[in-house]
Jmol script that loads the backbone (N, CA, C; Angstrom):
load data "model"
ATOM      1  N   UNK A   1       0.837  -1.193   0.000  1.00  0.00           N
ATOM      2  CA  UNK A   1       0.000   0.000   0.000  1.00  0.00           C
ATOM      3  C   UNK A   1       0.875   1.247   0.000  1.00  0.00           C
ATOM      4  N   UNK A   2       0.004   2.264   0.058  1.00  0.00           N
ATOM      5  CA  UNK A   2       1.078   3.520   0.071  1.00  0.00           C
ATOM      6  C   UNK A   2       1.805   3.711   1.197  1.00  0.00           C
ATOM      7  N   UNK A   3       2.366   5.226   1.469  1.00  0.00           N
ATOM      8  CA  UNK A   3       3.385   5.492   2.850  1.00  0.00           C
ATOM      9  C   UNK A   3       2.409   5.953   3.576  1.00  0.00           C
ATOM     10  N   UNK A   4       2.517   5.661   4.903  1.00  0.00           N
ATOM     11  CA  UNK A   4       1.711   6.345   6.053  1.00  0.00           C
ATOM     12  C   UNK A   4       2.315   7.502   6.473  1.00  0.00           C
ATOM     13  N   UNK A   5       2.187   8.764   6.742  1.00  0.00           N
ATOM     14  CA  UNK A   5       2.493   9.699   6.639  1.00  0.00           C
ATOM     15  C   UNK A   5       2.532   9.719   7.931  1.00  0.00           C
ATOM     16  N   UNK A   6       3.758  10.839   8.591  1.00  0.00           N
ATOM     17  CA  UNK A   6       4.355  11.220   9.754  1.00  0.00           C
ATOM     18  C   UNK A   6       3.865  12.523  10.568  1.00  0.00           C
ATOM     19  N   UNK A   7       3.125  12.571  11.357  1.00  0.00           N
ATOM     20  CA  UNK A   7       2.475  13.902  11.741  1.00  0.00           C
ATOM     21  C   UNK A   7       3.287  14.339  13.329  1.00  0.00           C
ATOM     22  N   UNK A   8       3.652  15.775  13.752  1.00  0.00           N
ATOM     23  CA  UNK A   8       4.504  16.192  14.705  1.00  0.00           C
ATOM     24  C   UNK A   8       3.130  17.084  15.211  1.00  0.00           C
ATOM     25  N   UNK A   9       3.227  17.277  16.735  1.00  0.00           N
ATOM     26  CA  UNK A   9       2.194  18.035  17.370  1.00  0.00           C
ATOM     27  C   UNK A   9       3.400  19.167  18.285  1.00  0.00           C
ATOM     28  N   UNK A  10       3.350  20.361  18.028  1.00  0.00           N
ATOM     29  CA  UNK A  10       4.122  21.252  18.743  1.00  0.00           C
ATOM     30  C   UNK A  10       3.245  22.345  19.838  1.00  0.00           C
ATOM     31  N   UNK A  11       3.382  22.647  20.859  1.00  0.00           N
ATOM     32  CA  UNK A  11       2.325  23.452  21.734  1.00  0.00           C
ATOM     33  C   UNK A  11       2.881  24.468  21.416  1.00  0.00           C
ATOM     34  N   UNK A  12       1.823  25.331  21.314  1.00  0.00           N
ATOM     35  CA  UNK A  12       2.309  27.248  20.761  1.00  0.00           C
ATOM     36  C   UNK A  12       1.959  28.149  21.979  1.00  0.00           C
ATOM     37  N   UNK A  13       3.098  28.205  23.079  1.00  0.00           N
ATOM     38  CA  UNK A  13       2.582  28.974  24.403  1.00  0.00           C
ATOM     39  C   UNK A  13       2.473  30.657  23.783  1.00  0.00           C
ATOM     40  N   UNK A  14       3.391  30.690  23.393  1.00  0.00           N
ATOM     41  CA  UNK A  14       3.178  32.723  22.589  1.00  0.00           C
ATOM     42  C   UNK A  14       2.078  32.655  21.467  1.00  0.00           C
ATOM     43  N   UNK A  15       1.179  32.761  21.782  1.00  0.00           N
ATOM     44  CA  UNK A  15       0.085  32.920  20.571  1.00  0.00           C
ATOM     45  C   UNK A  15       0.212  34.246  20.115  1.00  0.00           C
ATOM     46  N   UNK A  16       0.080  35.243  20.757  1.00  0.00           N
ATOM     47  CA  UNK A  16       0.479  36.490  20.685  1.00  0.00           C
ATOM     48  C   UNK A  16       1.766  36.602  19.587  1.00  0.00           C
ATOM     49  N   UNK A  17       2.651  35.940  19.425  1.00  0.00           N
ATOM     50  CA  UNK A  17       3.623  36.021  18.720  1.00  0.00           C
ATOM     51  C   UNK A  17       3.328  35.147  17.234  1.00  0.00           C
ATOM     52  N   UNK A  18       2.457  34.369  17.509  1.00  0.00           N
ATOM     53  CA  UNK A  18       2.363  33.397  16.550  1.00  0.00           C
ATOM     54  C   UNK A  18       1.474  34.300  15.799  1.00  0.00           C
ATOM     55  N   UNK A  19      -0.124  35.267  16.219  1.00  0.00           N
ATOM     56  CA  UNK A  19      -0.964  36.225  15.659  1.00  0.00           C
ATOM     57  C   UNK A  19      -0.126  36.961  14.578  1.00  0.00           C
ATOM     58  N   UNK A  20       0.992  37.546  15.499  1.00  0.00           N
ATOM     59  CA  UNK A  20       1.765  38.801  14.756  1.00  0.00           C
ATOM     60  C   UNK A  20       2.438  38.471  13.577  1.00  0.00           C
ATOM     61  N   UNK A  21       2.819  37.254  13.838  1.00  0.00           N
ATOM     62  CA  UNK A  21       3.619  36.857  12.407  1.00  0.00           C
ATOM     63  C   UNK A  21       2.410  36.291  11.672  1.00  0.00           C
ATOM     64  N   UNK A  22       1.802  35.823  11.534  1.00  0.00           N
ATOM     65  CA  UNK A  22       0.509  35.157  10.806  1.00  0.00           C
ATOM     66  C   UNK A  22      -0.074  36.683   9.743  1.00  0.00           C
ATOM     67  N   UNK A  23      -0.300  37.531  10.993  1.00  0.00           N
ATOM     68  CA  UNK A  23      -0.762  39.081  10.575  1.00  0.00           C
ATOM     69  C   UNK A  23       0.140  39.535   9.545  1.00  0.00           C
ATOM     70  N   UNK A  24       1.623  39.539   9.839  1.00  0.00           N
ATOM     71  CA  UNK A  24       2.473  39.835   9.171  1.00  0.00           C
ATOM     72  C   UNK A  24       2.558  39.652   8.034  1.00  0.00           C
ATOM     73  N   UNK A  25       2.606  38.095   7.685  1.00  0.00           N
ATOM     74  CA  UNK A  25       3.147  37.731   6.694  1.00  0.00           C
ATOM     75  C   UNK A  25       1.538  37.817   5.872  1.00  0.00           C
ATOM     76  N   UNK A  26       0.209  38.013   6.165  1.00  0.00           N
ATOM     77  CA  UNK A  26      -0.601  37.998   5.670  1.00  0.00           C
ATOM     78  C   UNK A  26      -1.276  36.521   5.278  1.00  0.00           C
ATOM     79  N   UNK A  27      -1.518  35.601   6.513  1.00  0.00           N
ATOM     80  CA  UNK A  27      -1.220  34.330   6.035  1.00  0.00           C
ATOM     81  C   UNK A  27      -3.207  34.251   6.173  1.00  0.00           C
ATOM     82  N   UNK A  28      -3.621  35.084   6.324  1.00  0.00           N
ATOM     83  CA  UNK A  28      -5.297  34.699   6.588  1.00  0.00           C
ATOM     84  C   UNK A  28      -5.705  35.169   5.106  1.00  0.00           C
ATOM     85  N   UNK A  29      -4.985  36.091   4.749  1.00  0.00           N
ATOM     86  CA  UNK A  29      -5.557  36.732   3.244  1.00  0.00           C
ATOM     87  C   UNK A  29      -4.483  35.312   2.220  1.00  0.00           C
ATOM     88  N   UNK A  30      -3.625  35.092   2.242  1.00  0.00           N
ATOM     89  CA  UNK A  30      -3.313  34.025   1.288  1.00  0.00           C
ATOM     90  C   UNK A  30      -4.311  32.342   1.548  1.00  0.00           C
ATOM     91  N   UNK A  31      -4.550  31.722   3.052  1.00  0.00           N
ATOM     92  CA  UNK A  31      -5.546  30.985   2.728  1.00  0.00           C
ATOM     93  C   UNK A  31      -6.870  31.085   2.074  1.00  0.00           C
ATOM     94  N   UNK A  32      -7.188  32.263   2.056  1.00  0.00           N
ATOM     95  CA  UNK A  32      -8.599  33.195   1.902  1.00  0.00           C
ATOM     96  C   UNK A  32      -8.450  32.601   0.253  1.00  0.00           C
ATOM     97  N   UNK A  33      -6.967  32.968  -0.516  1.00  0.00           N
ATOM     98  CA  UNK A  33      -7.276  33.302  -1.936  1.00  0.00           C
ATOM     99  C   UNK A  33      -6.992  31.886  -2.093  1.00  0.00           C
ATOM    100  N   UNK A  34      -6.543  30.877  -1.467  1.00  0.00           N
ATOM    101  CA  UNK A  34      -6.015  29.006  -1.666  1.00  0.00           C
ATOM    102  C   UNK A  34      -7.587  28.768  -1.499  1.00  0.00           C
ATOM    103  N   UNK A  35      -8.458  28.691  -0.790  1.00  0.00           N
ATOM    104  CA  UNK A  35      -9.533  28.030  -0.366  1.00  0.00           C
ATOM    105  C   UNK A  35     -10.981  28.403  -0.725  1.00  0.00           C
ATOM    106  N   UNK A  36     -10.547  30.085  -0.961  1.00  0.00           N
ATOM    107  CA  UNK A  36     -11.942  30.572  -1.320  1.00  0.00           C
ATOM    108  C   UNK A  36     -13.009  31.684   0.207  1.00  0.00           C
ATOM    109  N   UNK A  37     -13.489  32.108  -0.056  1.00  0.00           N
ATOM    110  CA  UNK A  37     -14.115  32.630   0.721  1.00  0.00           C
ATOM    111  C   UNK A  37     -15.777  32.562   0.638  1.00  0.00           C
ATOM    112  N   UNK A  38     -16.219  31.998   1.970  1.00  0.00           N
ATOM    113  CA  UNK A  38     -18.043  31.656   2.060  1.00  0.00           C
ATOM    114  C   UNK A  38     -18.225  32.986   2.733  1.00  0.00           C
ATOM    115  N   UNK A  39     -19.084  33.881   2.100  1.00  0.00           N
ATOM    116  CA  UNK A  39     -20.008  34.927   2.303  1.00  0.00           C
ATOM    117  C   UNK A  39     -20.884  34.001   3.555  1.00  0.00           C
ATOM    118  N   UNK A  40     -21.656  32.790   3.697  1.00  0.00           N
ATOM    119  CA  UNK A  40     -22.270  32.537   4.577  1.00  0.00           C
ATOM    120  C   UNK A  40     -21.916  31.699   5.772  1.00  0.00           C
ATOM    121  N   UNK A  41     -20.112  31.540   6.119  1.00  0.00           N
ATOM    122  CA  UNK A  41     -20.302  31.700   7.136  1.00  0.00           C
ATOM    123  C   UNK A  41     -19.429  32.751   8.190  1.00  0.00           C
ATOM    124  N   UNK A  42     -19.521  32.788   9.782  1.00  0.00           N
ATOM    125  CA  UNK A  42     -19.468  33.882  10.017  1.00  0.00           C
ATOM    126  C   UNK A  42     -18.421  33.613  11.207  1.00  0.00           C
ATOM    127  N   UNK A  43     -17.393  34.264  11.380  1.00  0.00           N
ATOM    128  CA  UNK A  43     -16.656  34.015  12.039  1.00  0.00           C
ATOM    129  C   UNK A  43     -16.570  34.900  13.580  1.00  0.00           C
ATOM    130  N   UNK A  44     -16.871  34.494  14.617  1.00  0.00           N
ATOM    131  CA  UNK A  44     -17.124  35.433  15.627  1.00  0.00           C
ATOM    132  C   UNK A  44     -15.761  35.261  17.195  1.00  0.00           C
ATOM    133  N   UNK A  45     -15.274  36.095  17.242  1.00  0.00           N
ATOM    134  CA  UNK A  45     -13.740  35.960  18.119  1.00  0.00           C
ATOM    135  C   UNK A  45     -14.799  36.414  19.824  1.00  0.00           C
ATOM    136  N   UNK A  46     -14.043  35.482  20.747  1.00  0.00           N
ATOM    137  CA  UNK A  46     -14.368  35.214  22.402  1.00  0.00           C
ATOM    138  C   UNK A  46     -13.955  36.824  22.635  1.00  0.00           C
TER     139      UNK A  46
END
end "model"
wireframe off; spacefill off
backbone 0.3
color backbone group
């Protein structure tokens, strides 16, 4: 059969740092243009 693929789990204690670079590099607007964007659904932050 094929290869079973190798998956790594890393804990991200600075989220704050992880936001800024994400923000930075513009990584929400490049998945946006990879995946597409749904007008119906709605994303709401705690």
């Amino acid at each position: 059969m094929g290869e079973q693929a190798t998956y790594a789990t890393e804990r991200l204690d600075h989220l704050g740092i992880v936001a800024g670079i994400c923000h930075e590099n513009e990584l929400v607007e490049r998945v946006d243009i990879f995946v597409g964007e749904n007008p119906e659904i709605e994303i709401a932050g705690l």
